[in-house]
C-alpha positions as semicolon CSV with decimal commas, in nm:
position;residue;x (nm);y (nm);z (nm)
1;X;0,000;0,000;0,000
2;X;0,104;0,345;-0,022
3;X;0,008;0,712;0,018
4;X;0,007;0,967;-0,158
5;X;0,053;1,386;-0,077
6;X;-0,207;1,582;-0,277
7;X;-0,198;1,970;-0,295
8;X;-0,484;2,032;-0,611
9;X;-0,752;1,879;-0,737
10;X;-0,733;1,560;-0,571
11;X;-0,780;1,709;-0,214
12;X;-1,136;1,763;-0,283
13;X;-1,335;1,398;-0,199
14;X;-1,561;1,462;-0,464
15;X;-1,248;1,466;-0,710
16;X;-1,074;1,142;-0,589
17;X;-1,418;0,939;-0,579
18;X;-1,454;1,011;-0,934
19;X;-1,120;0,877;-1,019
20;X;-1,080;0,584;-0,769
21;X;-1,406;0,482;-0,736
22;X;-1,438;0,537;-0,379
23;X;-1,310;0,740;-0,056
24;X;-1,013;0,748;0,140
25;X;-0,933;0,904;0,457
26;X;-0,706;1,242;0,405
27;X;-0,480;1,419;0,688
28;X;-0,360;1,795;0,598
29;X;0,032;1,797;0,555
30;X;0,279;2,052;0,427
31;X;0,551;1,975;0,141
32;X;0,844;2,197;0,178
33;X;1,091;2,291;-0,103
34;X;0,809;2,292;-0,336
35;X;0,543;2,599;-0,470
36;X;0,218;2,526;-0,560
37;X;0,118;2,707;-0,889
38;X;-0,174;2,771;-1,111
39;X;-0,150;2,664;-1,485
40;X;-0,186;2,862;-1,809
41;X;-0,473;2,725;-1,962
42;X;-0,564;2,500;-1,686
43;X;-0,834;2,436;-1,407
44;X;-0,589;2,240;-1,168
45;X;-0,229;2,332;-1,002
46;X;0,117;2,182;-1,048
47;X;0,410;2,181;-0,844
48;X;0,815;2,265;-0,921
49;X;1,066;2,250;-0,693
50;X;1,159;2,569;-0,536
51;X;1,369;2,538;-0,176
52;X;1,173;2,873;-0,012
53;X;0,842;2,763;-0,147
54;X;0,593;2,511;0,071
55;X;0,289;2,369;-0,055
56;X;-0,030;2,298;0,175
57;X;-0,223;1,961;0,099
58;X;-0,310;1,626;0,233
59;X;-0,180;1,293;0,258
60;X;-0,439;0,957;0,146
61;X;-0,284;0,654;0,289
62;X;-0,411;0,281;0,190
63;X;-0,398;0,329;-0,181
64;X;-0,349;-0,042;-0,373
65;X;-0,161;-0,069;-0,736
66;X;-0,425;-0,067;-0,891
67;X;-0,526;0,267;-0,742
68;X;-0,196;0,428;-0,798
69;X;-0,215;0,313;-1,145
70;X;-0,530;0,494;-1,184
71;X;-0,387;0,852;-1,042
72;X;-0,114;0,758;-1,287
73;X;-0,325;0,808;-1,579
74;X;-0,552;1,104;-1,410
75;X;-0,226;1,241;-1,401
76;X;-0,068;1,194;-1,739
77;X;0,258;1,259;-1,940
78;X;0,237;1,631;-1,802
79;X;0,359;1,469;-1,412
80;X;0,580;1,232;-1,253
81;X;0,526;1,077;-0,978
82;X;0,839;1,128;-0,689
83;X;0,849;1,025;-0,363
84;X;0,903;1,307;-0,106
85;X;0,878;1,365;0,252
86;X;0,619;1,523;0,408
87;X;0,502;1,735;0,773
88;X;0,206;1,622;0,903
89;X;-0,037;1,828;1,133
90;X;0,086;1,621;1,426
91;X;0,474;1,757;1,371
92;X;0,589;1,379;1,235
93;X;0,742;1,331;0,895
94;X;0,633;1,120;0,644
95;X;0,751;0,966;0,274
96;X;0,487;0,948;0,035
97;X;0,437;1,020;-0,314
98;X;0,357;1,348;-0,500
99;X;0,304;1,444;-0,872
100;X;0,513;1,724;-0,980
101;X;0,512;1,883;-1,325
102;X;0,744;1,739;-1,548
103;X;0,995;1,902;-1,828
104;X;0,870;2,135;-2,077
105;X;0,500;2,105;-1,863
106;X;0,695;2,384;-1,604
107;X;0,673;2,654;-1,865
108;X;0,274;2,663;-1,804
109;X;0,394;2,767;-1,423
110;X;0,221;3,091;-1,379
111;X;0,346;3,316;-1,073
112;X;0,032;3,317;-0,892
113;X;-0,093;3,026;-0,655
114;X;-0,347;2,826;-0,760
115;X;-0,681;2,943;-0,587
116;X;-0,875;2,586;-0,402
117;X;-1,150;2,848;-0,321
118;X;-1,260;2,953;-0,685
119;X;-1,193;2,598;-0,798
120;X;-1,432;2,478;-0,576
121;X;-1,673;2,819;-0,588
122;X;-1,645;2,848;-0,983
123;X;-1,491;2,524;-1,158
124;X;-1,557;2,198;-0,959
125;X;-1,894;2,137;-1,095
126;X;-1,785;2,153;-1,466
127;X;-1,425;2,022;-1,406
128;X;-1,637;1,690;-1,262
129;X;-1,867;1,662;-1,573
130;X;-1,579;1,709;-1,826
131;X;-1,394;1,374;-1,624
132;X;-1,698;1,169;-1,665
133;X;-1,715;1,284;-2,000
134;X;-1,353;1,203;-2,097
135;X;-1,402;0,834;-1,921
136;X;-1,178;0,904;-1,622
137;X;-1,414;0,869;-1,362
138;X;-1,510;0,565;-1,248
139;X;-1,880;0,607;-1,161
140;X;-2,180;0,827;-1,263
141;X;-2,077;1,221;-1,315
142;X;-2,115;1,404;-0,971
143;X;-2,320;1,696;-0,898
């Protein structure tokens, strides 16, 4: 099994039932070293290393191949997946995984944070509907 820090999307349950089918449990954690950025053209974040920035997020633990394989595609060519270490709320490291933006993806790295409020205020509904359209999700398109 493994876990897995998310900092976007993914940290919204609604998001992660859609691509795995079901729910897991998420505790907040902080990445350090890393910035958090919104994405020309894009309704979700990436991440790029950056040794002042830290990145806000959670940590899902329990997730089977199968499941990782699944965030693997939701993730596509545009991330890698890296294993990392993590600050939970308790004060207590952690490994895990992350996806961070990969090569020629970083040049879509705008300044500006990505904004979890407007995604969920503005995009979240329409973001969830263009999934089920595209076959990610695994189950019927979410309100």
């Amino acid at each position: 099994m493994a876990s897995l820090f998310v900092y976007g999307t993914l940290m919204f349950p609604q998001v992660l039932r859609a691509v795995l089918g079901g729910n897991l449990a998420a505790e907040p954690a902080r990445l350090t070293g890393y910035r958090r950025c919104a994405l020309r053209g894009a309704w979700y974040p990436g991440i790029v290393e950056d040794r002042r920035g830290q990145v806000s997020g959670s940590v899902y633990r329990g997730i089977n191949f199968l499941q990782l394989k699944r965030l693997d595609t939701y993730e596509g060519e545009e991330y890698r997946r890296v294993p990392v270490s993590v600050r939970l709320a308790d004060g207590l490291d952690e490994s895990t995984w992350v996806y961070v933006l990969r090569g020629s993806s970083r040049r879509r790295c705008l300044r500006a944070d990505w904004d979890p409020e407007q995604f969920i205020e503005v995009r979240m509904r329409a973001y969830l509907r263009r999934m089920h359209a595209l076959g990610v999700t695994h189950g019927p398109p979410q309100p």
